[in-house]
ROVEXKE-32909 format. One line per 3 residues: number of its first residue (from 1); their letters; for each residue x, y, z of N, C-alpha, C, CB. Coordinates in Angstrom, 3 decimals. Each point is the difference from the previous one (the first is absolute). Glycine has a CB too. Example, Ala and Ser with C-alpha at 12.3 -4.5 7.8 and 13.67 -1.06 7.14 Angstrom:
2
1 = AS = 13.190 -5.690 7.800 -0.890 1.190 0.000 0.900 1.200 0.000 -1.892 -1.173 1.246  1.542 2.223 -1.966 0.820 1.190 0.060 -0.770 1.090 0.730 1.184 -0.628 -2.145
REM end
This chain:
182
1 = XXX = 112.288 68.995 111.928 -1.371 0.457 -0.135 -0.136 1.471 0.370 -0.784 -2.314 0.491  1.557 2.939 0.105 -0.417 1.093 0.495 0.924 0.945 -1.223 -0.609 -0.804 2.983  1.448 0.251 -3.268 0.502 0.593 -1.814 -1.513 0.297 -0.607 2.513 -1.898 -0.705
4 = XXX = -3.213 0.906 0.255 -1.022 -0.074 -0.352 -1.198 0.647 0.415 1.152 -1.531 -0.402  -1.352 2.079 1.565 -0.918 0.816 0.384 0.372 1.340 -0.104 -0.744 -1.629 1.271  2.044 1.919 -1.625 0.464 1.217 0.123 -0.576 0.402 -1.622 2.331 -0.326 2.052
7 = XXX = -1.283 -0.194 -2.894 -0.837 0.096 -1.394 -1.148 -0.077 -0.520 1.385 -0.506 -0.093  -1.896 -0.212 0.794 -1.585 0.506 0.102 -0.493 0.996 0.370 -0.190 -1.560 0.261  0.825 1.979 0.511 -0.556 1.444 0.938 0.246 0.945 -1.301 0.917 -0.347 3.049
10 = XXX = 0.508 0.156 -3.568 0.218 0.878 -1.005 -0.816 0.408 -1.138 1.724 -0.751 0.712  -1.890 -0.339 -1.356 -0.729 -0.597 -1.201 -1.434 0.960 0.407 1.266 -2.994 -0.401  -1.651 2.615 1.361 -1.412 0.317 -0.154 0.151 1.434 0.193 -1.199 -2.174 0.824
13 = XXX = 2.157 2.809 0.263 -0.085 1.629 0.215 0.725 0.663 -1.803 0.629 -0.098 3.620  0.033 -0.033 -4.540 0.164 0.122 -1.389 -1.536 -0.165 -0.299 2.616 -0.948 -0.422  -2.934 -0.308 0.121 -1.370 0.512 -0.624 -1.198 0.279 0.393 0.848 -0.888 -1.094
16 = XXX = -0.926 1.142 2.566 -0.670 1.068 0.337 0.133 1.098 -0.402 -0.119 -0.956 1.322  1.629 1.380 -1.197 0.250 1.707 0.187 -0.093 0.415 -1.839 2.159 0.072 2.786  -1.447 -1.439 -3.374 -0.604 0.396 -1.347 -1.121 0.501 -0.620 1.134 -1.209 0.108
19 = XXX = -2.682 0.384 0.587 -1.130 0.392 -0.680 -0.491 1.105 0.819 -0.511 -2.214 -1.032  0.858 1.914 2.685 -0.826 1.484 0.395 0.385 1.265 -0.312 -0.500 -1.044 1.646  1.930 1.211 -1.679 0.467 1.444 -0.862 -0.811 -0.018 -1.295 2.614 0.089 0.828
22 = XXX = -2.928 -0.734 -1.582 -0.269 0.168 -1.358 -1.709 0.120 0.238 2.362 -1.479 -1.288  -2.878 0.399 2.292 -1.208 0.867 -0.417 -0.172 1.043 1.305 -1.334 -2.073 -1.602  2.455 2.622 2.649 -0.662 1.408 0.250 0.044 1.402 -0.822 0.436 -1.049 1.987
25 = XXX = 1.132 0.532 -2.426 -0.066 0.604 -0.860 -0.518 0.713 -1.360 0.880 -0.963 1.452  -1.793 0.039 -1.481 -0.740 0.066 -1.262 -1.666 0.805 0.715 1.527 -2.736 -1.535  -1.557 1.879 2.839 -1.298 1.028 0.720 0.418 0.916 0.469 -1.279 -1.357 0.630
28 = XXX = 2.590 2.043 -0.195 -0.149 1.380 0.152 -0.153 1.341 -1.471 1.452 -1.140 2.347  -1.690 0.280 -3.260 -0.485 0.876 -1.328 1.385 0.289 -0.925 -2.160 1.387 1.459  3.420 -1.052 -0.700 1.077 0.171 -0.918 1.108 -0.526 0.049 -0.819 1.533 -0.157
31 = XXX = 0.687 -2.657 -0.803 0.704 -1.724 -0.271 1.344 1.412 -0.757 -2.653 -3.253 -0.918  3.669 2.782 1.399 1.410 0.083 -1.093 1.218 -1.151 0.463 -0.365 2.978 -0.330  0.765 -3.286 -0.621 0.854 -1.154 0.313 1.253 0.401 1.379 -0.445 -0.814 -2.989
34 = XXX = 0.745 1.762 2.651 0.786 0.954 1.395 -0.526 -0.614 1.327 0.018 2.524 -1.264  -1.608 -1.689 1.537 -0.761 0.392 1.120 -0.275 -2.267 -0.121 -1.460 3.949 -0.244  1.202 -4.628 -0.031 -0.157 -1.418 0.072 1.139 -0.778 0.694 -1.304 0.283 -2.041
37 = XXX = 2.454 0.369 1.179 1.382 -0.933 0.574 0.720 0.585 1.547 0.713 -0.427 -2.919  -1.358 1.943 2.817 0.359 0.456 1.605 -0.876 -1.610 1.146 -0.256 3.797 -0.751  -0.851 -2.853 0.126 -1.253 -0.870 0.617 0.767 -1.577 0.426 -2.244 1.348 -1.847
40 = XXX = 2.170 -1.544 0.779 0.189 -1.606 0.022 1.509 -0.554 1.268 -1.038 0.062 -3.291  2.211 0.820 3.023 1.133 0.228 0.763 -0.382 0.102 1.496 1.077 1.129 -1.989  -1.778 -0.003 2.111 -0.101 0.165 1.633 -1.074 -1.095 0.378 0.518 2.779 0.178
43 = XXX = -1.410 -3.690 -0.976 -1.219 -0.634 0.605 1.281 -1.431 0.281 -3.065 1.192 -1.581  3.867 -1.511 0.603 0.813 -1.165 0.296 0.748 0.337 1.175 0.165 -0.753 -2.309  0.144 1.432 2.467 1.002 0.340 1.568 -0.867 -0.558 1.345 1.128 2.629 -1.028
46 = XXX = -2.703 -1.938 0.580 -0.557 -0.216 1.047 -0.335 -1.057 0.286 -0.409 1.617 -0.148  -0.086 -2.755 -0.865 -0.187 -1.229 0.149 1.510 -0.635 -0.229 -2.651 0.175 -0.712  3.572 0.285 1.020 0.961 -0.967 -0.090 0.523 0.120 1.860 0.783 0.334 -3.279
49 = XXX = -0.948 0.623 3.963 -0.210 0.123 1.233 -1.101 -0.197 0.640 1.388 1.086 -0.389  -2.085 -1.522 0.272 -1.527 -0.584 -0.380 0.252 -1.421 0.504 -0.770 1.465 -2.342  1.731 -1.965 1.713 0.152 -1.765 -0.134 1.078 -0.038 0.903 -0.644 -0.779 -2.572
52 = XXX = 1.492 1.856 3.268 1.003 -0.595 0.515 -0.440 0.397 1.873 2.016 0.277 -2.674  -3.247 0.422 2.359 -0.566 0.392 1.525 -1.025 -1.084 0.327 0.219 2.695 -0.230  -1.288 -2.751 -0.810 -1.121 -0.965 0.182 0.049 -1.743 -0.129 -0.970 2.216 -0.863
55 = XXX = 1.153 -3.168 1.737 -0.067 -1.052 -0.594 -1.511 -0.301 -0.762 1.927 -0.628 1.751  -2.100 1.121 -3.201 -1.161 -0.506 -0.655 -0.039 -1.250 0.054 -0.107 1.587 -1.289  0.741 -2.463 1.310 -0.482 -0.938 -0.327 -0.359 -1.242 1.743 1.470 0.822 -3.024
58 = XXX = -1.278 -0.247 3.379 -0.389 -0.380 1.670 -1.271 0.425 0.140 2.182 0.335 1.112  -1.940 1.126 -1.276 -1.468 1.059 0.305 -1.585 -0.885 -0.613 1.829 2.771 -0.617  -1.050 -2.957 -0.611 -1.282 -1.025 -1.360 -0.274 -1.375 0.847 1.288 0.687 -2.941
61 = XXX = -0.094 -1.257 3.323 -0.314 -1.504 0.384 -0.553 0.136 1.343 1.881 -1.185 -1.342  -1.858 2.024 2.448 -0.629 0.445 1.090 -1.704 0.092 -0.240 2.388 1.283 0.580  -2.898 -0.195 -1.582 -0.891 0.401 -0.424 -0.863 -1.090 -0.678 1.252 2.046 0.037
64 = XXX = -0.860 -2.879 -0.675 -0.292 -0.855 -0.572 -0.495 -1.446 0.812 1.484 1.439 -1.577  -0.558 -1.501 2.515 -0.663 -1.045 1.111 -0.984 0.850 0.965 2.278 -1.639 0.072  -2.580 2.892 0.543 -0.866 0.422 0.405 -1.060 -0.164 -0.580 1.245 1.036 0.781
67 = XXX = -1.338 -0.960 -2.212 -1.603 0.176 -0.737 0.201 -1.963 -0.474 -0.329 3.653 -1.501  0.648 -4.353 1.991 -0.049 -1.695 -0.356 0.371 -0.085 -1.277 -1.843 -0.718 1.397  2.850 1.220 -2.394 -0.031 0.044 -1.235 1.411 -0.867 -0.324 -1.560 2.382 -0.183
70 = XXX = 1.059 -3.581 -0.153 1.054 -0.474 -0.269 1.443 -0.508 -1.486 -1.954 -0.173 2.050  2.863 0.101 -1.800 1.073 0.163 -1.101 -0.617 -0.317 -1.414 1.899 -0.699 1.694  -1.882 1.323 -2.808 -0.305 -0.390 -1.412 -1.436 -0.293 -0.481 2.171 -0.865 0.214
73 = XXX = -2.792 2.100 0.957 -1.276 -0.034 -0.381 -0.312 1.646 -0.633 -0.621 -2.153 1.988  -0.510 2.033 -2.172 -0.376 1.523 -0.972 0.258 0.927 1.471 -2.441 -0.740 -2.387  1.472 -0.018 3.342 -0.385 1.292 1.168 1.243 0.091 0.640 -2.553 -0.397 0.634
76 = XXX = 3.757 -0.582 -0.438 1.449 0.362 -0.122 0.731 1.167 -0.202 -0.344 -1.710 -0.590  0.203 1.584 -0.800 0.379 0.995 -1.179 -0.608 1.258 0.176 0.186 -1.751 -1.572  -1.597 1.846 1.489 -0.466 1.543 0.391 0.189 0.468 1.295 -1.613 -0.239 -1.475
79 = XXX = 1.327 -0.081 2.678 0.979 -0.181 1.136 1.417 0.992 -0.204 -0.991 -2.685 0.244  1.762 2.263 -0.638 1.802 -0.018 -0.171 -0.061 1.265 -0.518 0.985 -2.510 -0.626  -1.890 2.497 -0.894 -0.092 0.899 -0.628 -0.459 1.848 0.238 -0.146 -2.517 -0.865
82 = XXX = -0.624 2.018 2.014 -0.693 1.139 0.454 0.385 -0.002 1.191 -1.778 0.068 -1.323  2.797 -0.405 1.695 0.716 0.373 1.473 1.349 0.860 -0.680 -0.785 -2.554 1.819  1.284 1.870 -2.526 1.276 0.636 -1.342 -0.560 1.260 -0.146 0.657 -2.127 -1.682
85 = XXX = -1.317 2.134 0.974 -0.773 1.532 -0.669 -0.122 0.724 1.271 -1.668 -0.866 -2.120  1.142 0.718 3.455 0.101 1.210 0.921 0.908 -0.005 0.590 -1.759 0.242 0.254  2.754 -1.067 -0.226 1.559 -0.054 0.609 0.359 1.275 -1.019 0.752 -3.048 0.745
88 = XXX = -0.343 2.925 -1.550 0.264 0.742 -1.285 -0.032 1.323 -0.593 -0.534 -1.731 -0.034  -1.078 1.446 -0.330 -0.880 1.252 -0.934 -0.023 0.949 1.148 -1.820 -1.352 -1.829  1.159 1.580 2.753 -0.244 1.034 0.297 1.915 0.966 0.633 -3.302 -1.323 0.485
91 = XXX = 4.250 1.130 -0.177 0.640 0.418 0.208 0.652 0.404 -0.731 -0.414 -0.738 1.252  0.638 -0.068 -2.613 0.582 0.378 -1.271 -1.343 1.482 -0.915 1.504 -3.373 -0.110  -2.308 3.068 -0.031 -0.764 0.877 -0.303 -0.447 1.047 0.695 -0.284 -1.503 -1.004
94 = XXX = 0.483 1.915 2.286 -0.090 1.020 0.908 1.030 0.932 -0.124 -1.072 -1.396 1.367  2.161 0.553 -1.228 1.178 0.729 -0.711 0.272 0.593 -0.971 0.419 -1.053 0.801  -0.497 0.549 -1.667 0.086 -0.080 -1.604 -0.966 1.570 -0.128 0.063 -3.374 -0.747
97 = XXX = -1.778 3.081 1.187 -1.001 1.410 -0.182 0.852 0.908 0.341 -2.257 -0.707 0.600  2.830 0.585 0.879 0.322 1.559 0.606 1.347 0.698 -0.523 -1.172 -0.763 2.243  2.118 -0.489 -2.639 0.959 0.892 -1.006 -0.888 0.472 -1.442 2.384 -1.547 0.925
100 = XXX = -2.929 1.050 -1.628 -0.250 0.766 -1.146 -0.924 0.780 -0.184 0.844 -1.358 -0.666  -1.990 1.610 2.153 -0.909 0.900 0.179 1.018 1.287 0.653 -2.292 -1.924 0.311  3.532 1.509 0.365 1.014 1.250 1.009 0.425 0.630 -1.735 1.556 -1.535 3.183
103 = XXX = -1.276 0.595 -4.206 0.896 0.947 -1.179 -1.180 0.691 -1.054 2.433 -1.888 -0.059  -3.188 1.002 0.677 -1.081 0.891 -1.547 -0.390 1.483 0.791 -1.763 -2.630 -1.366  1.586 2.353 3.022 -0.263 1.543 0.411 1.128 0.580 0.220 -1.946 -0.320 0.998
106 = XXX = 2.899 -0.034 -1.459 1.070 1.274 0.401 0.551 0.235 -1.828 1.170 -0.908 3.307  -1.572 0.135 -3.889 0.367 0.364 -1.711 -1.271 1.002 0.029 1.161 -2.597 -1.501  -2.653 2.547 1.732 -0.717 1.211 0.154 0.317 1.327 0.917 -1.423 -1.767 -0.546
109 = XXX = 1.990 1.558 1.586 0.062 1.153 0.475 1.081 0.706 -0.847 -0.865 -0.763 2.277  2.120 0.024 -2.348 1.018 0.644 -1.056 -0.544 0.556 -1.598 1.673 -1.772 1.328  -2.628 1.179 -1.570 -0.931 0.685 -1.244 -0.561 0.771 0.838 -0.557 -1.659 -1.804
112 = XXX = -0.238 2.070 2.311 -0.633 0.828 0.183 0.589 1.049 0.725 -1.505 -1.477 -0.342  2.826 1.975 0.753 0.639 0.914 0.404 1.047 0.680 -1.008 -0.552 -1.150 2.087  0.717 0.466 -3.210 0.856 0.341 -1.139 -0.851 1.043 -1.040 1.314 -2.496 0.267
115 = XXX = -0.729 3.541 -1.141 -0.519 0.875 -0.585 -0.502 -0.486 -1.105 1.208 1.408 0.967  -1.152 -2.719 -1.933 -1.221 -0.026 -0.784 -0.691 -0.473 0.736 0.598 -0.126 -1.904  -1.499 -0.306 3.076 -1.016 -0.195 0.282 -0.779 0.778 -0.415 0.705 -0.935 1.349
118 = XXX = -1.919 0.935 -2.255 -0.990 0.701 -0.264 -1.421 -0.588 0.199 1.636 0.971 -1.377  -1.997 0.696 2.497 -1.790 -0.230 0.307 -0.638 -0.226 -1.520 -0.280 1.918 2.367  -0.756 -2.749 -2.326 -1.153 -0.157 -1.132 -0.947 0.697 0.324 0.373 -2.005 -0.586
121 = XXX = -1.342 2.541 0.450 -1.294 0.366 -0.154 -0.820 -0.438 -0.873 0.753 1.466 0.752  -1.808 -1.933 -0.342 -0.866 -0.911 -1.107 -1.193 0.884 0.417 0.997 -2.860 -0.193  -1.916 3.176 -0.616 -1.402 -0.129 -0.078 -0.978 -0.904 0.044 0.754 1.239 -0.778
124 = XXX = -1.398 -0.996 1.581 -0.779 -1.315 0.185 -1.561 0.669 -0.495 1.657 -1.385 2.368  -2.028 1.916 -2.883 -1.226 -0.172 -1.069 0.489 1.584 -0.997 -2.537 -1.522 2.010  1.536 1.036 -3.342 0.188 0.753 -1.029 -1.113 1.607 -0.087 0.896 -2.726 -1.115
127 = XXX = -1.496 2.444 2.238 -1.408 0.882 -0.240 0.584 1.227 0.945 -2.357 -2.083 -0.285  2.409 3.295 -0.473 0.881 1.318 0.815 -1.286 0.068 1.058 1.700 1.798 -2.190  -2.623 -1.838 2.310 -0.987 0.716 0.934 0.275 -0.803 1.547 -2.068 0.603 -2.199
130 = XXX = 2.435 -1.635 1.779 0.011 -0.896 1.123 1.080 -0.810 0.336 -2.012 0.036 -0.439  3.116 0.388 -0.007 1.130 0.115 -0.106 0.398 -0.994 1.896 -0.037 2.870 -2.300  0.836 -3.611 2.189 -0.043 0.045 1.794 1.571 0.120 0.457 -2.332 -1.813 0.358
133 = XXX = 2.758 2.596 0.547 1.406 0.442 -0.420 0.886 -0.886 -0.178 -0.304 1.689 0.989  1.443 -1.427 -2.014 0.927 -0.750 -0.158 0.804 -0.959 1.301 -0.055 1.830 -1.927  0.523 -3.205 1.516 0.902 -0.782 0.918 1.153 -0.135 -0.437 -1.536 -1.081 0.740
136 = XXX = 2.354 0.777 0.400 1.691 0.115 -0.400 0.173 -1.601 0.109 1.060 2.679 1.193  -0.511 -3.264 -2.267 0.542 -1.264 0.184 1.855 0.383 0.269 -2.311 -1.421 -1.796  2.441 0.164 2.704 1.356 -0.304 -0.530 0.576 -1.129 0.084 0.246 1.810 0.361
139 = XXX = -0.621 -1.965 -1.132 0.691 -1.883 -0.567 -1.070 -0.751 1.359 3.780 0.281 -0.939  -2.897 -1.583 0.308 -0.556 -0.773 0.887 0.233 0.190 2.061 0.352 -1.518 -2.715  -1.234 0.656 3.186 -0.223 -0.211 1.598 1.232 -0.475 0.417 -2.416 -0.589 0.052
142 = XXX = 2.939 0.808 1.152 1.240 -0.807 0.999 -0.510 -1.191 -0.185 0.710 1.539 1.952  0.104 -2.597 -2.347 -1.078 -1.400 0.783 0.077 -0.297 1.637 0.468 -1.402 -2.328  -1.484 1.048 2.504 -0.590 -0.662 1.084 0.509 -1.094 0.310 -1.690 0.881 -0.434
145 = XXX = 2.575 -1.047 1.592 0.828 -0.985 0.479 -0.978 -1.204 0.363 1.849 1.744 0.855  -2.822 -1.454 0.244 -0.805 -1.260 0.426 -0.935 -0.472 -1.224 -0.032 0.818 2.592  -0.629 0.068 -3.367 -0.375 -0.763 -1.404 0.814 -0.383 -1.063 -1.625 1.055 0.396
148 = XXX = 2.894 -0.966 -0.444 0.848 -0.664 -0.715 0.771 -1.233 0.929 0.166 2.302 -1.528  -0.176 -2.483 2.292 0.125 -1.223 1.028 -1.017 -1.003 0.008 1.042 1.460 1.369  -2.226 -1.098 -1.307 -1.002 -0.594 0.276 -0.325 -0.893 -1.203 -0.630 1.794 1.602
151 = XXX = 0.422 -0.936 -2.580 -0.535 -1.071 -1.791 1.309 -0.016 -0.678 -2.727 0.995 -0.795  4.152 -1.249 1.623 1.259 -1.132 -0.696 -0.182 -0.905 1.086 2.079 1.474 -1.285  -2.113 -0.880 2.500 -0.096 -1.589 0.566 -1.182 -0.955 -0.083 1.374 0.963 1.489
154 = XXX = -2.582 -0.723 -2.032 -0.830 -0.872 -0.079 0.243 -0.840 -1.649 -1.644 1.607 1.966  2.347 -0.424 -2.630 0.347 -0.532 -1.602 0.937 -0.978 0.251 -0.255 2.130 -1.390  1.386 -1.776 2.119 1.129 -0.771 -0.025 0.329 -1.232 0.981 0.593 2.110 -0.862
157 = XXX = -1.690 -2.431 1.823 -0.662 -0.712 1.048 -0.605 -1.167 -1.190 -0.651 2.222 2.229  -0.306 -1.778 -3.080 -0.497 -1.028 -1.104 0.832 -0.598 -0.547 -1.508 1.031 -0.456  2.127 -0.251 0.001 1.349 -0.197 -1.278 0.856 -0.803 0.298 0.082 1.998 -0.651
160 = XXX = 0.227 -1.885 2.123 1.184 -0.746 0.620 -0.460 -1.109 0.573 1.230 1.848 0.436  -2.807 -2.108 -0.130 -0.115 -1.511 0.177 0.281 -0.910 -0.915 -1.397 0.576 1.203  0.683 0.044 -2.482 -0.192 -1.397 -1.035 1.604 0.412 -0.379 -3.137 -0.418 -1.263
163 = XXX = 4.297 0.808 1.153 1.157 0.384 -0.421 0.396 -1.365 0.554 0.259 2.792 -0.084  -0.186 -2.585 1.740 0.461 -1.325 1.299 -0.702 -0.951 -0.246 0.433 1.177 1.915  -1.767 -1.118 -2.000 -0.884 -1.678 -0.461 0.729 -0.627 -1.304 -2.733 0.880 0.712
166 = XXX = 3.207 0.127 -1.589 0.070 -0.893 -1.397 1.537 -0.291 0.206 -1.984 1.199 -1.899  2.713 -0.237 2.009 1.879 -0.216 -0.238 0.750 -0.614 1.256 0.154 2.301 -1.492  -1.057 -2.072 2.834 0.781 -0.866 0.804 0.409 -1.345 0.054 -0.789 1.414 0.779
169 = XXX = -0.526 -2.530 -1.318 0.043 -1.382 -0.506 1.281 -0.562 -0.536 -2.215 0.444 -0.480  1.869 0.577 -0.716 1.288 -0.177 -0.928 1.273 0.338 0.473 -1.365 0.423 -1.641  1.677 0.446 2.380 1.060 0.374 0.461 0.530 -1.503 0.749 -0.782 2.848 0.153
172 = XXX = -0.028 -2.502 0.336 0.278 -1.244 1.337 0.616 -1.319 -0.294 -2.033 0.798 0.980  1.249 -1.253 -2.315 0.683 -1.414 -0.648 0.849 0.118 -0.517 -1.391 -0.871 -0.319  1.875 2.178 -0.257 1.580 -0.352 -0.892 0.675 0.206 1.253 0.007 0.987 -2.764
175 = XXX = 0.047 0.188 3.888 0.670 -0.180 1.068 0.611 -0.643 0.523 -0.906 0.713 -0.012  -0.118 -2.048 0.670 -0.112 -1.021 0.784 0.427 -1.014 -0.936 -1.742 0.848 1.566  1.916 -1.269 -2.729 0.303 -0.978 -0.995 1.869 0.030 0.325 -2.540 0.541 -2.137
178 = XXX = 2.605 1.277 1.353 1.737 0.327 -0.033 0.506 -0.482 1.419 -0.054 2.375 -1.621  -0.775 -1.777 2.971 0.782 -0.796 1.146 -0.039 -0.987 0.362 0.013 1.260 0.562  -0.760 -1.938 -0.966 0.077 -1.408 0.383 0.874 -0.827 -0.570 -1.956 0.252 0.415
181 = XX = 2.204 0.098 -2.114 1.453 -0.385 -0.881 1.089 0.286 0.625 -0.860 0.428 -1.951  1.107 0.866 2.499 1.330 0.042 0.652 0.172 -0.472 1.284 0.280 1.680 -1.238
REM end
């Protein structure tokens, strides 16, 4: 059985790390199959050390008798589910922000210290009399570490419950079926 909890641990940190790379990736604005499979690589490491530090599945069955929720019920299941997801999400996605918020500001600073960088000047009205002086753009803003932390982990906090509510079930029965055959 504890074969069996291990692969579970697995199972679920894979398709976790599968969908949350894909959809942070997709909410930090620039999806490339590259920047996804990094993503996806370093989020499995973390949940694969994840499962070999945390007993989840103690943590769930602990949690689960505190709130009276008993085996193979819904409030069970959401329970498990939403103890999983903050075992999880937030460490994998904290992570995950601050590496690709650390490379997007240092791919800007490296743009912006290189010789085609070019100032814009835009006009901002057409009427010479009232003209109001020109502004310098340049490209886009640094991102913002605590607002890019903040709306993936509440995205990926959602995402990753119903992910654990729906695929853990299933996991669980072919699991528990295969070990019980052998």
């Amino acid at each position: 059985m504890k074969k069996a909890g291990l692969l579970m641990n697995i199972a679920m940190g894979v398709s976790l790390s599968f969908i949350l790379s894909f959809v942070g990736t997709l909410h930090g604005g620039h999806f490339t199959v590259g920047g996804w499979l990094k993503s996806f690589a370093i989020s499995l490491a973390i949940s694969i050390v994840i499962s070999f530090v945390v007993p989840v599945k103690k943590v769930c069955d602990d949690a689960c008798k505190k709130v009276g929720a008993s085996e193979k019920t819904l409030k069970h299941k959401v329970v498990s589910a939403l103890v999983s997801d903050l075992i999880y999400t937030p460490i994998i996605t904290i992570i995950m922000v601050a590496i690709m918020v650390g490379g997007a500001q240092k791919a800007m600073e490296a743009r912006s210290t290189s010789p085609d960088n070019k100032t814009q000047t835009i006009e901002l009205s057409v009427d010479d009399q009232d003209t109001p002086p020109a502004k310098e753009m340049r490209g886009p803003q640094k991102p913002n570490m605590a607002n890019a932390i903040i709306s993936s982990l509440i995205l990926c906090l959602i995402v990753a419950f119903f992910v654990i509510l729906i695929i853990e079930p299933i996991y669980f029965r072919h699991i528990i079926v295969k070990a019980m055959q052998s």
